[in-house]
LUMDOMAR-33949 format. One record per residue (C-alpha): x, y, z. Coordinates in steps of 0.2 Angstrom, whole numbers, plus 5000, padded with zeros to 4 digits. Each point is the difference from the previous one (the first is absolute). Layout:
<sites>
XYZ
...
</sites>
This chain:
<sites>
545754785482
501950035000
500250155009
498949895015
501349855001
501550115000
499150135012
499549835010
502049924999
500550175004
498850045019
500549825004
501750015000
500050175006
499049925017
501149875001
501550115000
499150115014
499449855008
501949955002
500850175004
498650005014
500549845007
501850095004
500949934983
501250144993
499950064984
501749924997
499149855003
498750024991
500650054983
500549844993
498349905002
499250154995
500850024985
500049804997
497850025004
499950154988
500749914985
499049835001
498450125004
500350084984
500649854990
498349925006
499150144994
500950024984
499949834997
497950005007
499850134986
500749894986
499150064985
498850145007
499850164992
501349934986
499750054980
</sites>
């Protein structure tokens, strides 16, 4: 179950990252919303997870 959320946050914001370099963005101009994406798509997961698999 984890390892399918973070493999899911992780393709999406690698296509969205593709989707933008594609559309001529720089990587320079990229970087900042990708890292901004990365860290709320983790947070959500971390946070989506709560309690799961914890003793």
């Amino acid at each position: 179950m984890a390892a399918a959320q973070l493999l899911g946050a992780r393709n999406a914001l690698s296509v969205e990252n593709h989707r933008l370099l594609l559309a001529g963005e720089t990587a320079d101009a990229v970087y900042p919303g990708a890292v901004e994406r990365a860290e709320r798509a983790f947070d959500l997961v971390e946070n989506g997870l709560g309690g799961y698999a914890v003793r």
